[in-house]
Structures are given as C-alpha cells and as structure tokens.
PAMI-496013 format. One record per residue (C-alpha): residue number from 1; residue in one letter; x, y, z. Coordinates in steps of 0.05 Angstrom, whole numbers, plus 5000, padded with zeros to 4 digits. Example, Ala and Ser with C-alpha at 12.3 -4.5 7.8 and 13.67 -1.06 7.14 Angstrom:
BEGIN
+-----+--------+------+------+------+
: num : residu :    u :    v :    w :
+-----+--------+------+------+------+
:   1 :      a : 5246 : 4910 : 5156 :
:   2 :      s : 5273 : 4979 : 5143 :
+-----+--------+------+------+------+
# end
This chain:
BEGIN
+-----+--------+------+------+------+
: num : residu :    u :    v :    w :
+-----+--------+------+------+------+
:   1 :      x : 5000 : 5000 : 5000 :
:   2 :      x : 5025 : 5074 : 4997 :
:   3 :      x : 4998 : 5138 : 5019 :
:   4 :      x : 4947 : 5143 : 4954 :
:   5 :      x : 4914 : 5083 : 4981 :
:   6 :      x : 4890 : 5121 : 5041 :
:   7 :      x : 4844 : 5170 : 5010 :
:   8 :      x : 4798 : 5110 : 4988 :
:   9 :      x : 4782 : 5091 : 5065 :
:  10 :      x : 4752 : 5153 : 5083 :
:  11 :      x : 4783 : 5136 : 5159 :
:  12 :      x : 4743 : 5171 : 5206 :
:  13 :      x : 4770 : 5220 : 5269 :
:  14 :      x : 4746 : 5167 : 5324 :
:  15 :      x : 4773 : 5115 : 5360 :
:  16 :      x : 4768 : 5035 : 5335 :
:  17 :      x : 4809 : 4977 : 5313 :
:  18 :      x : 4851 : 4988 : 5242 :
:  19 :      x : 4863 : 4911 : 5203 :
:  20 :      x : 4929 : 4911 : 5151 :
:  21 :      x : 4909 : 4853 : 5105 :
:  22 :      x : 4962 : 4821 : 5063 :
:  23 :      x : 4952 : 4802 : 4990 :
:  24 :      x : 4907 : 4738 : 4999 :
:  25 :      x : 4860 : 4778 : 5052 :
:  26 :      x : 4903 : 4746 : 5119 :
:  27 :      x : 4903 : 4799 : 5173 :
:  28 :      x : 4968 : 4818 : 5187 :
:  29 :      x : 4967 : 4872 : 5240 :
:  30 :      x : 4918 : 4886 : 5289 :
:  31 :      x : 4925 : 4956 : 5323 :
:  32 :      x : 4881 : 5011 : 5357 :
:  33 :      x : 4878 : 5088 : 5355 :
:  34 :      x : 4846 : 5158 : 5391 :
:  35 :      x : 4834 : 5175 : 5313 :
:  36 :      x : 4835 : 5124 : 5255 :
:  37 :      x : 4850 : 5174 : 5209 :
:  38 :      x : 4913 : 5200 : 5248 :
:  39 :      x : 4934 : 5134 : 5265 :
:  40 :      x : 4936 : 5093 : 5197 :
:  41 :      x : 4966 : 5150 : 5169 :
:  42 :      x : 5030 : 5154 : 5215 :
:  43 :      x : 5057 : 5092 : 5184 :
:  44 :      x : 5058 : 5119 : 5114 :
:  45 :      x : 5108 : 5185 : 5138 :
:  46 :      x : 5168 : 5186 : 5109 :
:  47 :      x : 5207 : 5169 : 5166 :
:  48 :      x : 5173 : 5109 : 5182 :
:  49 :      x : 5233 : 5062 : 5181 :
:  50 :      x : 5268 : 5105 : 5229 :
:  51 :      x : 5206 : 5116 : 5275 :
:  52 :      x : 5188 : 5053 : 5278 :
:  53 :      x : 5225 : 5001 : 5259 :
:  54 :      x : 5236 : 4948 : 5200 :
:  55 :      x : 5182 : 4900 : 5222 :
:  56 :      x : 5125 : 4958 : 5222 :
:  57 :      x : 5160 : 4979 : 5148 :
:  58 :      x : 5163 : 4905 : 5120 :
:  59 :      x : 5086 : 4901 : 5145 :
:  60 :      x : 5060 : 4957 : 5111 :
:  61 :      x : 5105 : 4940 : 5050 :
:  62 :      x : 5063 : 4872 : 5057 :
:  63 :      x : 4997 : 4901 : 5061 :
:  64 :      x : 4949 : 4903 : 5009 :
:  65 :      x : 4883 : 4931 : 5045 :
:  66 :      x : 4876 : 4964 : 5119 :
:  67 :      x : 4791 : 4952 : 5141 :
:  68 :      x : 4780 : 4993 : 5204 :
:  69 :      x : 4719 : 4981 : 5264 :
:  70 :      x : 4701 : 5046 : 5299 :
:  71 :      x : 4676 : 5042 : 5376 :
:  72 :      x : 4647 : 5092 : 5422 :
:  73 :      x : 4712 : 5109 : 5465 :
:  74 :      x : 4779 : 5081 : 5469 :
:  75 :      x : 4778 : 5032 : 5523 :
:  76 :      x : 4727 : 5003 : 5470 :
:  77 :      x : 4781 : 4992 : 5421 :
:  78 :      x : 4830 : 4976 : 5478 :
:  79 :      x : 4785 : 4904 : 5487 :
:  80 :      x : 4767 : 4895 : 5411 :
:  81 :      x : 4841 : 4894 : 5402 :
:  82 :      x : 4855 : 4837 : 5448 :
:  83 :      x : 4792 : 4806 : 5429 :
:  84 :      x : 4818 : 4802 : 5354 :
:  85 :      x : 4884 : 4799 : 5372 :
:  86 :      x : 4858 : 4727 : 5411 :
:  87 :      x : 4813 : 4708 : 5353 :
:  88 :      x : 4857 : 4717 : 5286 :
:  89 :      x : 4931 : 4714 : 5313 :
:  90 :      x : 4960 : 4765 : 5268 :
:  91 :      x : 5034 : 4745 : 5243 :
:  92 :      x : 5050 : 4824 : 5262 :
:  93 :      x : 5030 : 4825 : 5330 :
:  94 :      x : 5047 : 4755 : 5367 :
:  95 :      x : 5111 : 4741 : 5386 :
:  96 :      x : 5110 : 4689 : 5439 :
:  97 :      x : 5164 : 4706 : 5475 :
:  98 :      x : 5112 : 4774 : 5479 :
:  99 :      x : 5053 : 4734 : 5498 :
: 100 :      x : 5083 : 4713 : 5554 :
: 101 :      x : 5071 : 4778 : 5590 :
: 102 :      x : 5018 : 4805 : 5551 :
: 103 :      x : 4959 : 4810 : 5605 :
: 104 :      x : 4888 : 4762 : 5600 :
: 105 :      x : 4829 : 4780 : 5647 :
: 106 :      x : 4805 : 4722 : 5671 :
: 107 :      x : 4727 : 4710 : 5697 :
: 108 :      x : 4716 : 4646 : 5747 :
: 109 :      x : 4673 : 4588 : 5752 :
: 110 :      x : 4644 : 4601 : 5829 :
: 111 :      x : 4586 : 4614 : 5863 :
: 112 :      x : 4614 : 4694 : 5866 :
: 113 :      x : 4665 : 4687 : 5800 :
: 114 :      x : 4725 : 4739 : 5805 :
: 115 :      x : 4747 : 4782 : 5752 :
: 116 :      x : 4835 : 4778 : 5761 :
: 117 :      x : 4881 : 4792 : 5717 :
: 118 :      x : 4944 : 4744 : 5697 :
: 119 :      x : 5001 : 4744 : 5650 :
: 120 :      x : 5007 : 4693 : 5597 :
: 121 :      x : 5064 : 4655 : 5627 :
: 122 :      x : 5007 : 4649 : 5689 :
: 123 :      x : 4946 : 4628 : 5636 :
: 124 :      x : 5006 : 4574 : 5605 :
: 125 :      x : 5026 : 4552 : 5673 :
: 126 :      x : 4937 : 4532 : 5692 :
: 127 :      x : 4944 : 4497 : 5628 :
: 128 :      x : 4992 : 4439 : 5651 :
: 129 :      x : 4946 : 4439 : 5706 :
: 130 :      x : 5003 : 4478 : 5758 :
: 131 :      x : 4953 : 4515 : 5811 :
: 132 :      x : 4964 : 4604 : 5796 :
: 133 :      x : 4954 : 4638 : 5850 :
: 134 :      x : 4887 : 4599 : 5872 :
: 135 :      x : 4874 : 4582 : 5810 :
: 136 :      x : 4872 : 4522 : 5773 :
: 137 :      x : 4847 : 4511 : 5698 :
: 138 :      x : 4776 : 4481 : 5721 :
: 139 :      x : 4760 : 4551 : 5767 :
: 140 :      x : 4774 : 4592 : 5699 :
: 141 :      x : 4705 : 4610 : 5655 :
: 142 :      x : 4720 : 4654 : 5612 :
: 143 :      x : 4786 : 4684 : 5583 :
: 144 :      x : 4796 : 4757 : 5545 :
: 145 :      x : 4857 : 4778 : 5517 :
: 146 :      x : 4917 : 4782 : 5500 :
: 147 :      x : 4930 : 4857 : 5518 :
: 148 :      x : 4989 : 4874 : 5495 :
: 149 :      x : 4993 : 4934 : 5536 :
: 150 :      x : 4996 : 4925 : 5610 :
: 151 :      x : 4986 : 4989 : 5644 :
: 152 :      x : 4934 : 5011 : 5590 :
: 153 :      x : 4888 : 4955 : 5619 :
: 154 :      x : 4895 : 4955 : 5684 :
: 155 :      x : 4877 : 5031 : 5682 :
: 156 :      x : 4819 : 5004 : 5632 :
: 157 :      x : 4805 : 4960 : 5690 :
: 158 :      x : 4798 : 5016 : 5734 :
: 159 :      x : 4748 : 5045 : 5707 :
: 160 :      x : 4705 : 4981 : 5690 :
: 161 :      x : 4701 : 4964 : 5756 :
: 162 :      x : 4680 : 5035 : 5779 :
: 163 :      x : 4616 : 5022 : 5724 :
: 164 :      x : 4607 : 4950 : 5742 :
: 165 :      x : 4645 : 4931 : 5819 :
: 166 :      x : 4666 : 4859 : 5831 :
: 167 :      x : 4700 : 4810 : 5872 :
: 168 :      x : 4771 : 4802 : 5853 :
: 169 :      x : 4793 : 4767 : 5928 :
: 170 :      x : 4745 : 4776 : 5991 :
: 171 :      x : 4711 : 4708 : 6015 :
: 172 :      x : 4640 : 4713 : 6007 :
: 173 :      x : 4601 : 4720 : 6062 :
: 174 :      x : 4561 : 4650 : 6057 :
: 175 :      x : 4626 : 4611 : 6056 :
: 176 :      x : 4643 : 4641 : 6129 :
: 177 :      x : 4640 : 4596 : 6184 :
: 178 :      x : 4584 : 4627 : 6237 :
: 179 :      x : 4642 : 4650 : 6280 :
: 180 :      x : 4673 : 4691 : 6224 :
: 181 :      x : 4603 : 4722 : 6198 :
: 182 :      x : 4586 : 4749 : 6261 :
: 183 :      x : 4657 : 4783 : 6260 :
: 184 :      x : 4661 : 4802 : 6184 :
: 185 :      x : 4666 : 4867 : 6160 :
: 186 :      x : 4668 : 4893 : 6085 :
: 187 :      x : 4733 : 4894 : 6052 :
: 188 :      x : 4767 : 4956 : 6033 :
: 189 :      x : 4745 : 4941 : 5961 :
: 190 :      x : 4681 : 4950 : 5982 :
: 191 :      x : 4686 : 5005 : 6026 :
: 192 :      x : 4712 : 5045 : 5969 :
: 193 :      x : 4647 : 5024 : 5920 :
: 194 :      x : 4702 : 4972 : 5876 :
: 195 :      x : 4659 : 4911 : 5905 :
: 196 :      x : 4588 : 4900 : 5914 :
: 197 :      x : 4600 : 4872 : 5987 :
: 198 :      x : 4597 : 4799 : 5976 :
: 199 :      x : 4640 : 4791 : 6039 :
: 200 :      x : 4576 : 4823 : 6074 :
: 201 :      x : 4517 : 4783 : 6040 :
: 202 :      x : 4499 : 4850 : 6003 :
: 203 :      x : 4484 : 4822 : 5933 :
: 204 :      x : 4453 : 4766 : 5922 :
: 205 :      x : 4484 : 4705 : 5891 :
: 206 :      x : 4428 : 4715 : 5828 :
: 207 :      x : 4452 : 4790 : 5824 :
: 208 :      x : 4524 : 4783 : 5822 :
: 209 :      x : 4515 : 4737 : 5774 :
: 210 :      x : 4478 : 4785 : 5728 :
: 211 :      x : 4530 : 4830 : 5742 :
: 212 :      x : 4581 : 4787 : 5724 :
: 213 :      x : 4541 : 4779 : 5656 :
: 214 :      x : 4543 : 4839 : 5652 :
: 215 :      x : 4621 : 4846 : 5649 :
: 216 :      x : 4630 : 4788 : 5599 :
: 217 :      x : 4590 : 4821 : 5561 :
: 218 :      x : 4630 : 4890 : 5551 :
: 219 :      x : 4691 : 4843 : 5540 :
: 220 :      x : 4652 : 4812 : 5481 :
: 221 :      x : 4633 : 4890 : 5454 :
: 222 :      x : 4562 : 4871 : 5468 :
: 223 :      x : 4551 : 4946 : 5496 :
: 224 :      x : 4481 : 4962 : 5467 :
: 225 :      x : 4455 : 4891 : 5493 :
: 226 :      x : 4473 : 4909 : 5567 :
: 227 :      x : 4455 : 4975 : 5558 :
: 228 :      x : 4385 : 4939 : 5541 :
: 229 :      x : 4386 : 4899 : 5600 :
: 230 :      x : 4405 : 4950 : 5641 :
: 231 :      x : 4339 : 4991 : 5620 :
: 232 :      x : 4299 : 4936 : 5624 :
: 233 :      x : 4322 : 4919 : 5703 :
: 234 :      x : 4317 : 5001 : 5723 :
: 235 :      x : 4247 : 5001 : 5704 :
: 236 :      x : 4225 : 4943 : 5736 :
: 237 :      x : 4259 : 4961 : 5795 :
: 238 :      x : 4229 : 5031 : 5799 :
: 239 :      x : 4157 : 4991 : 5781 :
: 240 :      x : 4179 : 4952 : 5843 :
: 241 :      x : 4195 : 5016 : 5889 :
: 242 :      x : 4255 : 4985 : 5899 :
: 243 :      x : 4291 : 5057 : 5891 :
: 244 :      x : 4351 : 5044 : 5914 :
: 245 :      x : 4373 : 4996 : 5866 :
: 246 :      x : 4340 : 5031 : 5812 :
: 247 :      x : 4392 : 5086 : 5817 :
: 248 :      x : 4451 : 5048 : 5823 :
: 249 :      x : 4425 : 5017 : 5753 :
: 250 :      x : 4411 : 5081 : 5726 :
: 251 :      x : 4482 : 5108 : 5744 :
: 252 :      x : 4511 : 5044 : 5710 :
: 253 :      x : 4472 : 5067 : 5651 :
: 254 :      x : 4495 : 5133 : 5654 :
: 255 :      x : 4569 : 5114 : 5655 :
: 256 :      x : 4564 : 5070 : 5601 :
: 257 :      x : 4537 : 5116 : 5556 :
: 258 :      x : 4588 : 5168 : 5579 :
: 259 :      x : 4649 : 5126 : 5581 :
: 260 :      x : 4713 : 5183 : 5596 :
: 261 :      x : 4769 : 5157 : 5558 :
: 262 :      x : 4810 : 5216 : 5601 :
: 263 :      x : 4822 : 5175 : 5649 :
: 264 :      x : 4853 : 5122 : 5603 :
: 265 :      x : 4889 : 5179 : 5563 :
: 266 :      x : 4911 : 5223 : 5615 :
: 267 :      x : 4983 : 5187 : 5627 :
: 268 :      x : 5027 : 5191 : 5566 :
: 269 :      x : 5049 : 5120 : 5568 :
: 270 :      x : 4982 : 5099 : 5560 :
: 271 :      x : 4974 : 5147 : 5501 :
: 272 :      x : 5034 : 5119 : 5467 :
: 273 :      x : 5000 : 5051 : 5462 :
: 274 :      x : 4944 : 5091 : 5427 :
: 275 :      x : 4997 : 5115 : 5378 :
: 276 :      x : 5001 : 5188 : 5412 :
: 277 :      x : 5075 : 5194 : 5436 :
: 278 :      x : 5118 : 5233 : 5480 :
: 279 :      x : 5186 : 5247 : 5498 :
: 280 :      x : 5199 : 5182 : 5549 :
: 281 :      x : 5267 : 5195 : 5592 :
: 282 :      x : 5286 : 5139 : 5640 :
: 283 :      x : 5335 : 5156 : 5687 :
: 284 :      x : 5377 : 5103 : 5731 :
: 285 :      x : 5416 : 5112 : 5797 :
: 286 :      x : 5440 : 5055 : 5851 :
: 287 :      x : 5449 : 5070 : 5923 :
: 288 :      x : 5487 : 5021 : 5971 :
: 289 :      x : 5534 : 5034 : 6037 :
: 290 :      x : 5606 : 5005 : 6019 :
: 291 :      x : 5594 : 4961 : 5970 :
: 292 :      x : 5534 : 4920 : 5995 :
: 293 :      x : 5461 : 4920 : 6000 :
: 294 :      x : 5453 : 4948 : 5939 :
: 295 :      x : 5392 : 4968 : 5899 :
: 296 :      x : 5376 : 5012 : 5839 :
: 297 :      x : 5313 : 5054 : 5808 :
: 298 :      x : 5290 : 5071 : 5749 :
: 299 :      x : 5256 : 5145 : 5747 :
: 300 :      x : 5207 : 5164 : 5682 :
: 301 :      x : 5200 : 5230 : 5661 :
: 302 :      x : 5154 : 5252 : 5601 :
: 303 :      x : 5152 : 5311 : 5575 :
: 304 :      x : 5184 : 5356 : 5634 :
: 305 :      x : 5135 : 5325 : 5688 :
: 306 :      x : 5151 : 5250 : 5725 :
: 307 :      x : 5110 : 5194 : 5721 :
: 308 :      x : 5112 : 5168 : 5783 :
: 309 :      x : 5073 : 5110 : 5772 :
: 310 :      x : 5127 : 5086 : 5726 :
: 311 :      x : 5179 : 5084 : 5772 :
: 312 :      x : 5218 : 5009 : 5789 :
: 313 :      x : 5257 : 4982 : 5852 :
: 314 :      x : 5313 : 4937 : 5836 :
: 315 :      x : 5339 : 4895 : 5884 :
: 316 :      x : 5412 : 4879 : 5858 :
: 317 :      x : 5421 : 4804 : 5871 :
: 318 :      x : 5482 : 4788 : 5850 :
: 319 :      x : 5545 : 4820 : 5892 :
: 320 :      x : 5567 : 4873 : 5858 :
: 321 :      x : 5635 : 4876 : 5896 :
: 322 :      x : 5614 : 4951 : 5902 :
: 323 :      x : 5615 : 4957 : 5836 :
: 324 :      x : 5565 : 5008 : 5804 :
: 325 :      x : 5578 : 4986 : 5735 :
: 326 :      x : 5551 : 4918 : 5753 :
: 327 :      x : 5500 : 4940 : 5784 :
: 328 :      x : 5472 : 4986 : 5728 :
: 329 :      x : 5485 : 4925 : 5684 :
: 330 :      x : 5441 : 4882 : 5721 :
: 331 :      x : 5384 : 4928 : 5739 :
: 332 :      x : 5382 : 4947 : 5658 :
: 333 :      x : 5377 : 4873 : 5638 :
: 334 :      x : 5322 : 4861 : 5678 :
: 335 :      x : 5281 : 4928 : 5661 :
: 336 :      x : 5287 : 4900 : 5588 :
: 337 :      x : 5257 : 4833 : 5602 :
: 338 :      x : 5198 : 4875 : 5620 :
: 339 :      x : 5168 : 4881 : 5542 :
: 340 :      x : 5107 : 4902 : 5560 :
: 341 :      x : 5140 : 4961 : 5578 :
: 342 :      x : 5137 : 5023 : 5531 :
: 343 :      x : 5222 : 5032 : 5513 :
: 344 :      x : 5248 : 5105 : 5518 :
: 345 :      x : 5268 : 5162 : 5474 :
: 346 :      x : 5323 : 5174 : 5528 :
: 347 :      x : 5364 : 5129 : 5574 :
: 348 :      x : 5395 : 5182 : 5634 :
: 349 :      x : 5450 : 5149 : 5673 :
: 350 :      x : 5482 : 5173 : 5733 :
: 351 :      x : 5567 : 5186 : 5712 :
: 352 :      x : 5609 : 5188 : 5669 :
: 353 :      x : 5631 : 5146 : 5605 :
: 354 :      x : 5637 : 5078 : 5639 :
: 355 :      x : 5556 : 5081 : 5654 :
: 356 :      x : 5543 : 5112 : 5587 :
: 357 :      x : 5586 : 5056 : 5548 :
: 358 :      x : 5547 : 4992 : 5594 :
: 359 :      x : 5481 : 5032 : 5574 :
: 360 :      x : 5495 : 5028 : 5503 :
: 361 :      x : 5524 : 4955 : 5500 :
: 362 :      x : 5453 : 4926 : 5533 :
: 363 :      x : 5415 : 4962 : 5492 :
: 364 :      x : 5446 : 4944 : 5430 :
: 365 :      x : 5440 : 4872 : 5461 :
: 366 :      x : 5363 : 4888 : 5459 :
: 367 :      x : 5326 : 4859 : 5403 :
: 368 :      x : 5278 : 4912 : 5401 :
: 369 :      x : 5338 : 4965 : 5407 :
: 370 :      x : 5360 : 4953 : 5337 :
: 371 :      x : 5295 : 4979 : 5305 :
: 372 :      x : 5286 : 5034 : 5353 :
: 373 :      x : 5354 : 5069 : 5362 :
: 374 :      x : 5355 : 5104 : 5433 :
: 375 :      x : 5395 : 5154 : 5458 :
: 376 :      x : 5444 : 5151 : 5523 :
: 377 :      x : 5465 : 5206 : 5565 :
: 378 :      x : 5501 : 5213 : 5627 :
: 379 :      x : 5507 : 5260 : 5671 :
: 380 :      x : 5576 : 5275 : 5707 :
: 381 :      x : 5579 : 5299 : 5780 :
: 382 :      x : 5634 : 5341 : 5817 :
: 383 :      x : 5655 : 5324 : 5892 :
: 384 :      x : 5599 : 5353 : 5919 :
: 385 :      x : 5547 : 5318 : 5871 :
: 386 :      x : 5528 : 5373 : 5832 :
: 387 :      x : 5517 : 5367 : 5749 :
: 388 :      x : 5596 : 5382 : 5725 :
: 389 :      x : 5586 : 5356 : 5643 :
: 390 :      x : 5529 : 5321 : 5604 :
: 391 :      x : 5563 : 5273 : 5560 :
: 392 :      x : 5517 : 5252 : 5490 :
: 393 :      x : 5491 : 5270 : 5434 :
: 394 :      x : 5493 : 5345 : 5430 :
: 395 :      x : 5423 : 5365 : 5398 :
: 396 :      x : 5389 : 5326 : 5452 :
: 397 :      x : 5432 : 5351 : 5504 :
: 398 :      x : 5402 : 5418 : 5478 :
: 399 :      x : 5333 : 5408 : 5473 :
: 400 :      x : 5324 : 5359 : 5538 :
: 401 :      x : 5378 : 5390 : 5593 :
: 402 :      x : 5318 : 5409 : 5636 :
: 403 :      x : 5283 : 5345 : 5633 :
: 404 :      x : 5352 : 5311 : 5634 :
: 405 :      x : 5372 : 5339 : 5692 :
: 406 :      x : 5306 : 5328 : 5730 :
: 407 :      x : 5313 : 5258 : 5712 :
: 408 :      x : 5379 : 5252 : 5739 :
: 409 :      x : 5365 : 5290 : 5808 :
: 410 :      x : 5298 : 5251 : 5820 :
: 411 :      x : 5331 : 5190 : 5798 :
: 412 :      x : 5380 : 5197 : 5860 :
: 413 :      x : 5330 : 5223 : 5907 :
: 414 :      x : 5290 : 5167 : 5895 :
: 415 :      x : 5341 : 5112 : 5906 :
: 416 :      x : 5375 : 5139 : 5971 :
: 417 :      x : 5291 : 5141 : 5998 :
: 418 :      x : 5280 : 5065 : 5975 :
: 419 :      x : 5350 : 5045 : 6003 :
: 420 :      x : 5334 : 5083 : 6068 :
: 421 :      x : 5264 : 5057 : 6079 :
: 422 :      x : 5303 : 4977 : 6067 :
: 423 :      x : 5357 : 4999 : 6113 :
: 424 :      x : 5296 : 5021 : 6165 :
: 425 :      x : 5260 : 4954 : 6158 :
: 426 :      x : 5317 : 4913 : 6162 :
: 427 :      x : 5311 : 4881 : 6102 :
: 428 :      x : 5383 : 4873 : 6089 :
: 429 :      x : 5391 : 4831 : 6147 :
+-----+--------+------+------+------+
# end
C-alpha cells in the first residue's frame, strides 16, 4: 500500500480497531487508535523506518488493504484489540516470547466468580494443570485477551470496575464459618464502592451473577445489549419501588453511555500505546553503603513532568563487589525483560563514560533496540554531587537539559529514599 491508498478509506477522526490485510486477505496487524484517520496515516510518513522500525515497514510493504471498526471510546478499542488479537493471531502482532507477559482478564467458575488479571506465562502455567495463585484451569470461565499493553488495561480495568464493581479476592460472606460472619466486615474494596460487598451478604448470589454477565459482556463488545438489559432491570425496579437499586442501575447506565476515555488517556504511556507519543526519559541511579546492600531505580519523566507510577525498585542480587557498573548492568537487563514496557526516547545514567558505554552495550543487546535506536546520556557529578558535564549527543543535550537533569536528580532522590526505607525495615539483614 502507499499513501494514495489512504484517500479511498475515508478513515474517520474516532477511535476503533485498524486491520492491515496482506495480498490473499490474511490479517496481518491488528492495532488501535484515539483517531483512525491520524493513526493509519503515521505509518505511511516518510520516516517510518526510522520511527518505527523494520518489522512495522516490512508490514506495511506487505499490506494490500487496511479495514477499520470504529467504537464509542477508546477503552472500547483497547478490548476489541485483544479480542481480535485472541481470535485471528495476526503474524505482526504475536511474538510468543511477547505473549508471555501480555495480560488476559480472567472470569471464574464460582458461586461469586472473580474478575483477576494474569500474565500469559500464568494462563500457560493453569494449562499443565500447575495451581496460579488459587487458580487452577477448572475455576477459569472465561478468558479475554491478549493485551498487549499492560498498564493501558489495568487503568481500563479501573474504570470498569467503577461502572460495574466485583470480587477480585474477599471470601464471600456465605462461605464464612458462623464465628467469622458474626465478625466480618466489608473489605476495603468495598468500602471504596470497587465491590458490591459479597464479603457482607449485600448482593445476592442471582445478582452478582447478572453482574458478572454483565462484564463478559463488555469484554465481548456487546455494549448496546447490556445497555438493554440495564433499562429493562431500572424500570422494573422503579415499578417495584425498589429505589435504591433503581439508581445504582441508572448510574451504571449513565456511565456507560458516557464512558471518559480521560482517564485512560491522561498518562502519556498509555497514550503511546494509542499511537500518541511523547518524549519518554528513563533515568537510573544505585544507592548502597560500601559496596553492599545494593539496589537501583529507574525514574520516568515525560515531557518535563515525572510519572511516578512508572517508577521500578531493583533489588541487585548478584554481589556487585561495590561495583556500580555491575549494578547498572544488572538492573538494565532486567528492566528490558519487562516488554510490556513502553522503551524510551532517552536512557539518563548517573556518571560518566563507563555508565554511558554499559548503557549502550545492553541496549544494542536488545532485540527491540536495533529497530528503535535510543539515545544515552550521562550525567557527570563534581565532589559535591552537583551536574559538572552532560556527556551525548549534542542536539538532545540541547533540547532535553531540563528534563535531563530532572531525571537525573529525582533518579538519586529516589534511590537513597528506597534504600533508606530497606535499611529502616531491616531488610538487608
């Protein structure tokens, strides 16, 4: 396909699901977008090799078609994705060395079922009939997924269970002995309005289930059949004077039909798996006292602000021998196991040309590296560790010092605190 093809779709500013289709109508990629139209067209820019990467080029060289589904919000197209993704297996988008970490929500088979998410490794492990964290393969009902991007569904998640609250680990209250009901109290899921109180008896086992229903059904993109049930139960109800739970179905309704995708696009690295990007810097400092107990962080910062909820602990495991170098090596090896995770513009390290050369070695190490060049900065301190010299490439040391720099001193800041808080704990005896 090239760029001429695109005026033929007539791809519409909204969000959905965009198909590439090869030359005997197999799917080959299955992605999702904010806007269709400003999505498919990013991988026709000139730059797109650069960008992002030979196997996105060789896939659109490859394509012959693109068909597109629009939905009413993006954490819509966030589950149509996985659904697909799980139905047709597109050569583009499965890796299964990915799909091991890509996230499944999982529904049980129980008198209250939970809603829990696992990993893929977790859904392979139930599979050979190995017991996942209280869960074996007979408890599991239903499975959704792959989602390729983690922290895009458990936000997604979020939300779904502020429309529709469930049980994700509270004993219901029937299966407590008569000792333990008499001293049960609602769990702080429930407290907060995230679960209906089936630790207290407050929904009956016929309701849940209904509710339940409910959620399978938004994972199947059955929307306008809920939103069918959902009028049909609010009416009865209020027939019934049974106000109370005619409002909490009428707020359901409401929230359904006014989905905010803000609170899904409101963090940048959830709006980079929508195809909206931003400057990602990930900075990297170790703290230990002579040599040993030693741990390292990695900081985030996207464009100027810090994303706190990106931040990572490292416990270094192997002994260092007070050696920072090491240290850096091994906390960076294990951040890139993490796929799932969105990779950076910028890699910040903390010194001098030692740290900057082990940066660059691992991440040319890193498959995913090769096809999406990174840059590596370091930042060298005086005596009295104060910024002396930024060493890299000298247009990005101009246009990111600030965030850089912020990187750097939070990146410090926040390992001495999470080495302090261990030391305080005793969890280096």
């Amino acid at each position: 396909m090239n760029r001429q093809d695109l005026a033929e779709l007539s791809l519409p500013q909204t969000p959905g699901v965009y198909l590439f289709t090869g030359a005997n109508g197999e799917i080959l990629y299955i992605g999702k977008a904010t806007s269709l139209h400003d999505r498919v067209r990013s991988y026709f820019s000139s730059d797109l090799a650069s960008t992002r990467g030979v196997k996105v080029t060789a896939m659109v060289a490859e394509a012959r078609n693109i068909t597109f589904q629009a939905t009413d919000s993006v954490l819509e197209a966030l589950i149509l994705e996985g659904n697909l993704i799980r139905k047709h297996q597109p050569r583009y988008n499965t890796d299964r060395k990915d799909d091991k970490s890509y996230n499944h929500v999982i529904i049980t088979r129980e008198a209250y079922p939970r809603v829990v998410l696992l990993r893929g490794k977790d859904v392979a492990e139930l599979s050979k009939g190995i017991i996942v964290r209280g869960l074996k393969e007979s408890t599991i009902r239903y499975i959704f997924g792959p989602y390729p991007y983690g922290l895009a569904l458990k936000q997604a998640m979020k939300l779904i269970r502020k429309i529709f609250p469930y049980r994700d680990s509270c004993v219901p209250f029937e299966d407590l002995s008569l000792k333990k009901k008499m001293a049960a109290k609602r769990c702080f899921n429930a407290e907060i309005g995230l679960c209906p109180g089936i630790c207290r008896g407050s929904m009956t086992k016929k309701e849940y289930q209904r509710r339940i229903q409910h959620i399978r059904l938004f994972f199947e993109g059955k929307k306008t059949k809920i939103l069918n049930e959902l009028t049909r139960d609010m009416k009865r109800y209020a027939k019934e004077k049974e106000f109370e739970k005619a409002g909490t179905v009428r707020n359901m309704l409401f929230s359904l039909q006014h989905i905010q995708d803000v609170s899904l696009l409101s963090r940048t690295h959830l709006q980079e798996s929508f195809g909206i990007t931003g400057t990602r810097l990930e900075a990297y400092d170790i703290a230990h006292i002579s040599g040993e107990d030693t741990v390292g962080v990695m900081i985030v910062v996207e464009n100027g602000s810090v994303q706190k909820a990106d931040y990572r602990k490292f416990r270094v495991r192997r002994d260092a021998g007070g050696s920072d170098i090491a240290a850096l090596e091994e906390v960076l090896r294990r951040r890139l196991r993490h796929r799932e995770w969105r990779l950076p513009d910028i890699v910040v390290m903390d010194g001098g040309v030692a740290q900057k050369n082990v940066a660059e070695r691992i991440l040319l190490e890193n498959k995913e590296e090769k096809n999406t060049p990174i840059k590596i900065v370091s930042v060298v301190k005086d005596e009295h560790h104060k910024p002396r010299k930024l060493l890299g490439d000298k247009s990005v040391l101009e246009e990111f010092k600030n965030d850089i720099l912020l990187a750097n001193s939070e990146a410090h800041r926040f390992a001495l605190t999470y080495h302090h808080k261990r030391r305080e704990m005793g969890m280096f005896r």
